[in-house]
C-alpha positions as CSV (number, residue, x, y, z in Angstrom):
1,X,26.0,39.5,-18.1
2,X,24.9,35.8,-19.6
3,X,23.0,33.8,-17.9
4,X,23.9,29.9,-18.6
5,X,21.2,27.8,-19.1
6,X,20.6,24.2,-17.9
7,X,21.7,23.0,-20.6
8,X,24.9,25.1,-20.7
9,X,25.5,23.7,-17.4
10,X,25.1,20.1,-18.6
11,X,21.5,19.8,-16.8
12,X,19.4,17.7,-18.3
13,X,17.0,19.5,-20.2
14,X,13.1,19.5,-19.1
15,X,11.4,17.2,-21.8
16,X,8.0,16.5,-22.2
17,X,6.1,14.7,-25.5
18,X,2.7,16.9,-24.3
19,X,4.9,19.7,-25.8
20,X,5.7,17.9,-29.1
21,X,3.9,17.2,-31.8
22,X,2.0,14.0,-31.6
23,X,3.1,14.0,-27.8
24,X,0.0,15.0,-26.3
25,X,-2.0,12.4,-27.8
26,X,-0.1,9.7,-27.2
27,X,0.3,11.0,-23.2
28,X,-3.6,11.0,-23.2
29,X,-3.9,7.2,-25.0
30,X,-1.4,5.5,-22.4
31,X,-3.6,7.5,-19.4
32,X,-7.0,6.1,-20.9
33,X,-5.4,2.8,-21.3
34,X,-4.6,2.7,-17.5
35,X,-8.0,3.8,-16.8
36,X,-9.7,1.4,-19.2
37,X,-8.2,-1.5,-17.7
38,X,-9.2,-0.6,-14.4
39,X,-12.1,-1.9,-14.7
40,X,-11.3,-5.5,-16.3
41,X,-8.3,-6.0,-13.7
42,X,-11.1,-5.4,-11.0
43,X,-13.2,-7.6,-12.9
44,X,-11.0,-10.7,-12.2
45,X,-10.1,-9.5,-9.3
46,X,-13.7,-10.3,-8.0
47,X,-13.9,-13.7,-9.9
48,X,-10.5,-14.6,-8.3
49,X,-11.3,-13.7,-4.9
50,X,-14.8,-15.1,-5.4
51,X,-13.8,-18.6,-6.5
52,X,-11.1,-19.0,-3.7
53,X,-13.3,-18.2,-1.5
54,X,-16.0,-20.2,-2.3
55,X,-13.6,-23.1,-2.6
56,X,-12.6,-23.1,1.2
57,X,-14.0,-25.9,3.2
58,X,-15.5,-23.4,5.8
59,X,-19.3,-24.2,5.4
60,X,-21.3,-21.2,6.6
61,X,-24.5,-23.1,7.1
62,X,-22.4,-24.7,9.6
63,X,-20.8,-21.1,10.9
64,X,-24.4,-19.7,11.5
65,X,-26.0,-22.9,12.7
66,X,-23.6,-24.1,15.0
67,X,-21.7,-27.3,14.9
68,X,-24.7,-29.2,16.2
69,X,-27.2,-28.4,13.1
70,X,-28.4,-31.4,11.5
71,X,-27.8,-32.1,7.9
72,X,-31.6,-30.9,7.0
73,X,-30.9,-27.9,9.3
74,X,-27.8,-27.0,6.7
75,X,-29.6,-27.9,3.5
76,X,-32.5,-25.3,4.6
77,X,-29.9,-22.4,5.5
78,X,-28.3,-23.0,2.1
79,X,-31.5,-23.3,-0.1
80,X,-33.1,-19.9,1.9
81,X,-29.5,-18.0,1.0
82,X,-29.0,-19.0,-2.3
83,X,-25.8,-21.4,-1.4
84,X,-26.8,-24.3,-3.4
85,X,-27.2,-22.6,-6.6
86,X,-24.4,-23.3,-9.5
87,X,-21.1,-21.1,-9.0
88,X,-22.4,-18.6,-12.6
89,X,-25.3,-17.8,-10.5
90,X,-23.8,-17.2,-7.6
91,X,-21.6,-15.2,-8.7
92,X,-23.7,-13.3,-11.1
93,X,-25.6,-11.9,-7.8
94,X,-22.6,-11.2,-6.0
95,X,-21.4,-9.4,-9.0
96,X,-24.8,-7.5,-9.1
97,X,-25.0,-6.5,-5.6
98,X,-21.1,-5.3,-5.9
99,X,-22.1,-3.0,-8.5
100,X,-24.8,-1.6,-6.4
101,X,-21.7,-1.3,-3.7
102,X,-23.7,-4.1,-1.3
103,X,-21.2,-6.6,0.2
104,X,-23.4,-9.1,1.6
105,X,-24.3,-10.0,5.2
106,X,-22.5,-11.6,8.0
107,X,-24.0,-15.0,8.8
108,X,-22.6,-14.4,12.4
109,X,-23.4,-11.2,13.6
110,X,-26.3,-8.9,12.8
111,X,-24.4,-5.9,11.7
112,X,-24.2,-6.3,7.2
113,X,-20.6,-6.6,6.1
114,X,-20.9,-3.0,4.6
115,X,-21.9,-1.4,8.4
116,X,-18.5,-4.2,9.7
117,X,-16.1,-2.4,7.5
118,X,-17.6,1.0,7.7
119,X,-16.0,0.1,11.3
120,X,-12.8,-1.0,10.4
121,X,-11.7,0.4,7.3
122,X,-10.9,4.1,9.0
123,X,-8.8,2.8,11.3
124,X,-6.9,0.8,8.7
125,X,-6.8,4.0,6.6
126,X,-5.3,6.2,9.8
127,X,-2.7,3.4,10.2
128,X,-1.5,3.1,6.4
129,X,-1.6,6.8,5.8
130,X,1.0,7.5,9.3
131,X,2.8,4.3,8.1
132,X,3.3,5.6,4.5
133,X,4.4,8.8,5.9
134,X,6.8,7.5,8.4
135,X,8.1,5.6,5.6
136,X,8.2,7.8,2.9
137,X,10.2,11.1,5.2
138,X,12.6,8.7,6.9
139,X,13.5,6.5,3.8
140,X,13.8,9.6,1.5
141,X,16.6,11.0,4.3
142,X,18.2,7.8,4.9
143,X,18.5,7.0,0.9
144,X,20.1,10.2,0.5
145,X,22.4,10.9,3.2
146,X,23.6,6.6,2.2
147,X,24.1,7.9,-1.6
148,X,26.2,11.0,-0.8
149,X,28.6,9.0,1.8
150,X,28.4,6.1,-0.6
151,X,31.2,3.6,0.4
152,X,32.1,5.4,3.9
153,X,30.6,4.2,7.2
154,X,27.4,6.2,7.2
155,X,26.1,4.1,4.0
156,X,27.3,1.4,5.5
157,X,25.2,1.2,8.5
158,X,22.1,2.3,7.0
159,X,22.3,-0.4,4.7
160,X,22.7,-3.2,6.9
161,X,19.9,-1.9,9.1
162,X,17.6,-1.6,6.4
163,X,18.5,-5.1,5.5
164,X,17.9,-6.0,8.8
165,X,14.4,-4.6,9.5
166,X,13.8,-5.9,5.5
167,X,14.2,-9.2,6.4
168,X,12.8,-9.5,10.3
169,X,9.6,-10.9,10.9
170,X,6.9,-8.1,11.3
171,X,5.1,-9.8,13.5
172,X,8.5,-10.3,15.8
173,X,9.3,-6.4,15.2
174,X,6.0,-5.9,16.4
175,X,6.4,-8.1,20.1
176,X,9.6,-6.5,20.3
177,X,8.1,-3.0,20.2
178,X,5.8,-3.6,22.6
179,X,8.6,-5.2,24.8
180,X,10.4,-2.8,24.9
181,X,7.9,0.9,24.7
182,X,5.2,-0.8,26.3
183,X,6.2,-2.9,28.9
184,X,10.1,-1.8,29.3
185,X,9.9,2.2,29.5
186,X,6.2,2.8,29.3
187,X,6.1,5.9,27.5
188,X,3.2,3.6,24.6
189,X,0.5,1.7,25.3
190,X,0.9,-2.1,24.3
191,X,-2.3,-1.9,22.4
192,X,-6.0,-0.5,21.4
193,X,-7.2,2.5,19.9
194,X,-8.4,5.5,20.8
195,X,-10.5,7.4,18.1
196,X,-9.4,11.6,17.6
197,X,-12.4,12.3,18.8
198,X,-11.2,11.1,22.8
199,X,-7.9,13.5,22.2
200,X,-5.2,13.8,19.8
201,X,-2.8,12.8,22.1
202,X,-4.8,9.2,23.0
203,X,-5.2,8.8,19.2
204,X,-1.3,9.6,18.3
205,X,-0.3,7.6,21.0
206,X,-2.3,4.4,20.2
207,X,-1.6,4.5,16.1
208,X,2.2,5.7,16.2
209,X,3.6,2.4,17.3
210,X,1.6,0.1,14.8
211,X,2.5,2.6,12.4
212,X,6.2,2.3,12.9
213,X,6.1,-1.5,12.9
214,X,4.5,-1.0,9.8
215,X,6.1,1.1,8.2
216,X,9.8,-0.1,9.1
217,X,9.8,-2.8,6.1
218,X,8.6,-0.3,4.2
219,X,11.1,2.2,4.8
220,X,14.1,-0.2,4.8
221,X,12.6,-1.7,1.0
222,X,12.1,2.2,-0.3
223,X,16.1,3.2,1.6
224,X,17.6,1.3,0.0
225,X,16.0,1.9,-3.8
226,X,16.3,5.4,-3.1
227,X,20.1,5.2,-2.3
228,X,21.0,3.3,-5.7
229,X,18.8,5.5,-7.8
230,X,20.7,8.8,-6.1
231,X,23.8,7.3,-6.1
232,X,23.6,6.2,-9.6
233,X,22.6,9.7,-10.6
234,X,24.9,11.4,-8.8
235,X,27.9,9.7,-10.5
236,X,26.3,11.2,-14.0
237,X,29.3,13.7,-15.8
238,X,26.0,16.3,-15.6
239,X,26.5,17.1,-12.0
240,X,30.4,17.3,-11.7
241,X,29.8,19.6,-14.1
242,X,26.7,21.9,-12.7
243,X,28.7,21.7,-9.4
244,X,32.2,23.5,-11.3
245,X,30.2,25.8,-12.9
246,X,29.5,27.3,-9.6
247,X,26.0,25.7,-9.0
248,X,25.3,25.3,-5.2
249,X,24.7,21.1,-3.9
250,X,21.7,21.9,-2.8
251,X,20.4,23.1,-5.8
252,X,21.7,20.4,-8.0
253,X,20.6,17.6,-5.9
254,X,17.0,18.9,-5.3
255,X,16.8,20.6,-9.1
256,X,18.0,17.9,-11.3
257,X,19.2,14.6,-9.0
258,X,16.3,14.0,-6.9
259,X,13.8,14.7,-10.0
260,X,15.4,11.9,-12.4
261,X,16.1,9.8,-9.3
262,X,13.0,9.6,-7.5
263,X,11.0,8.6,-10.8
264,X,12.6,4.8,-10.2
265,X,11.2,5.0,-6.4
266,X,7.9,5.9,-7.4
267,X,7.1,2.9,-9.6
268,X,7.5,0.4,-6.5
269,X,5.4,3.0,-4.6
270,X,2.2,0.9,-5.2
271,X,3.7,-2.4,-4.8
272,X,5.2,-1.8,-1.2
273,X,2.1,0.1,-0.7
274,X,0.2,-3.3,-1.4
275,X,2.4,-5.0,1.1
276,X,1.9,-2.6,3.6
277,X,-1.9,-3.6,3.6
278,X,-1.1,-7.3,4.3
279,X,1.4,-6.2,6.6
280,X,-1.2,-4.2,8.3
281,X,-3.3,-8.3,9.9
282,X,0.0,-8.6,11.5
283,X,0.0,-5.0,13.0
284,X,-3.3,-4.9,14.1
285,X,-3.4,-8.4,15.3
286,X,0.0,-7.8,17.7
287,X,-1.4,-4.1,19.0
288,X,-5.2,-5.2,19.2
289,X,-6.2,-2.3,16.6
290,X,-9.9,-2.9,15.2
291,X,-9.0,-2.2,11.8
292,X,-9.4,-4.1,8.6
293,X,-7.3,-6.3,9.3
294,X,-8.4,-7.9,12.8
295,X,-11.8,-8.0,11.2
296,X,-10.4,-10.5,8.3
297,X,-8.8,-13.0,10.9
298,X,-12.0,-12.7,12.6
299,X,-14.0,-13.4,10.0
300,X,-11.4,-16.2,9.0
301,X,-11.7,-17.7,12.3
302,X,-15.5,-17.6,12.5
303,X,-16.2,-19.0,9.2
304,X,-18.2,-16.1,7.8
305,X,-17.3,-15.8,4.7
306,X,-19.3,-12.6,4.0
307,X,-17.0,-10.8,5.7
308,X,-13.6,-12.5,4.4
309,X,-14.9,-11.8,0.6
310,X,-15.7,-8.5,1.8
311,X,-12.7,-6.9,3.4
312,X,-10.6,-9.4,0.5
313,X,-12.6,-7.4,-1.9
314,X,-12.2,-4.0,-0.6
315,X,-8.4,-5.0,0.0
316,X,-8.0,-5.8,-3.6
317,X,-9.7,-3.1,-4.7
318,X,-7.6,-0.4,-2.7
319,X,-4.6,-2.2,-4.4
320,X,-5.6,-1.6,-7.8
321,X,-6.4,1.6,-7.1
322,X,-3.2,2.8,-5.6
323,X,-1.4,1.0,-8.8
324,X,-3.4,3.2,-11.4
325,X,-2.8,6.4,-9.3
326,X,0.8,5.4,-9.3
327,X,0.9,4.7,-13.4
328,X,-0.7,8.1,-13.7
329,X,1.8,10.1,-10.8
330,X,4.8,8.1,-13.0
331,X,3.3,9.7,-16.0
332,X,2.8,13.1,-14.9
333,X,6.2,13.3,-13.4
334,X,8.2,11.2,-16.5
335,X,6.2,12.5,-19.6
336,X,9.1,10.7,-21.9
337,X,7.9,7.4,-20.8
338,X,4.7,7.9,-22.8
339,X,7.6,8.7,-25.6
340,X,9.1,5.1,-25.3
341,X,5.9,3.2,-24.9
342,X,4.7,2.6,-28.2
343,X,0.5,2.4,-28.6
């Protein structure tokens, strides 16, 4: 009995430059790359946010003082915090206290800025991981079952609803959800959250809306890449032919189809990812969540600035973060693009 092989079949062949000579090295160059720049693309990061932040004309002598502090009230505050020293110096001792992990203090309330986002940032984690999830399973389905009925009805209306939700306002989606689970059939709450440790069902219940608004843009951006990247390889001569030489669907659309076609997915992965996080104010402004996000527009509309260059910072830095993990999961999963990229 033979036994064809993938590439009898006309299967792409499993390639990988770690297995060649000279591969390896270069795979391990482009991964220290990613990881040495890291550390300079957080670098300006900091600067950026820093500067911009600096530059807005919220005065937080003024935001800790009150509106009625005199000018020699102000010019106190700012001498005894270090706010009328040049820009270099100021930033040279935020810099500092950023590598020691310190984010500075709120000049409104007496909690630091590292205790206020302590707070909020699990809460803004629990939201973004459901979201991604949401977004990730129902995309995945949706871009498949649209590439395999490509041109019939089916593809048809999944692409002009993920157009729609796409386009819509999240902050409208968002109304309208609570419109019509909250206030229409009742079966959600229109807002707050519940932490686990009140029940699972108070915490699913108060973070599975927010996380479907969330995640819809998402999932309608990641439907439809997924459904040209299948569709595209599933018009390839290599699976008309695995499929007449007696190979099951299944098994050549999870073996070879989805494993070329989901490397093109994964390299938007961190950019969507990055929108979610703005995408995540709106959220948890409509539904009244205490995340990261409510604390930003509170800070914002405060004037504390500690706590807007804090949660900016921590924002930015998740960002970067999830970028470099996504360079490195491309890499791992598509070893020939460290063949193509050239030290």
């Amino acid at each position: 009995m033979v036994t064809s092989t993938a590439t009898d079949l006309g299967l792409p062949a499993p390639s990988s430059p770690r297995s060649r000579p000279g591969g390896r090295r270069r795979y391990a160059r482009l991964v220290g790359r990613r990881l040495l720049l890291a550390p300079l693309i957080l670098l300006g990061v900091s600067f950026t946010v820093f500067v911009v932040i600096d530059l807005s004309p919220n005065d937080p002598a003024r935001a800790a003082l009150g509106v009625f502090a005199d000018a020699e009230q102000r010019e106190r505050f700012a001498a005894e915090n270090g706010l009328d020293d040049p820009l270099p110096v100021r930033y040279a001792r935020f810099l500092a206290d950023l590598v020691q992990l310190r984010l500075g203090e709120s000049v409104i309330r007496p909690e630091s800025v590292n205790d206020l986002i302590g707070m909020a940032l699990p809460i803004t984690v629990q939201l973004m991981v459901m979201a991604t999830v949401i977004a990730v399973a129902s995309s995945l389905v949706l871009g498949i079952v649209a590439a395999w009925f490509e041109g019939r009805p089916v593809d048809r209306v999944v692409s002009v609803v993920a157009a729609f939700f796409q386009a819509a306002p999240q902050f409208w989606i968002g109304l309208m959800f609570v419109q019509l689970f909250a206030v229409g059939l009742g079966v959600l709450p229109a807002g707050g959250y519940s932490p686990l440790s009140t029940g699972f069902s108070y915490w699913f219940s108060s973070l599975i809306g927010p996380a479907i608004v969330l995640a819809l843009p998402f999932a309608a951006a990641m439907t439809r890449v997924i459904r040209a990247s299948v569709a595209d390889e599933l018009a390839k001569d290599y699976v008309r032919t695995a499929i007449g030489a007696g190979l099951s669907t299944g098994t050549v659309l999870v073996g070879s189809v989805l494993r070329n076609a989901l490397i093109t997915p994964i390299t938007v992965v961190g950019v969507y990812i990055g929108a979610m996080m703005s995408g995540a104010i709106l959220v948890e402004t409509v539904f009244n969540i205490p995340g990261m996000g409510t604390l930003l527009v509170t800070g914002v509309r405060q004037g504390d600035l500690g706590i807007v260059r804090g949660v900016a910072i921590v924002g930015a830095v998740s960002f970067v973060v999830v970028n470099v993990i996504v360079d490195l999961l491309y890499l791992v999963l598509n070893p020939r693009g460290a063949e193509v990229t050239r030290s």
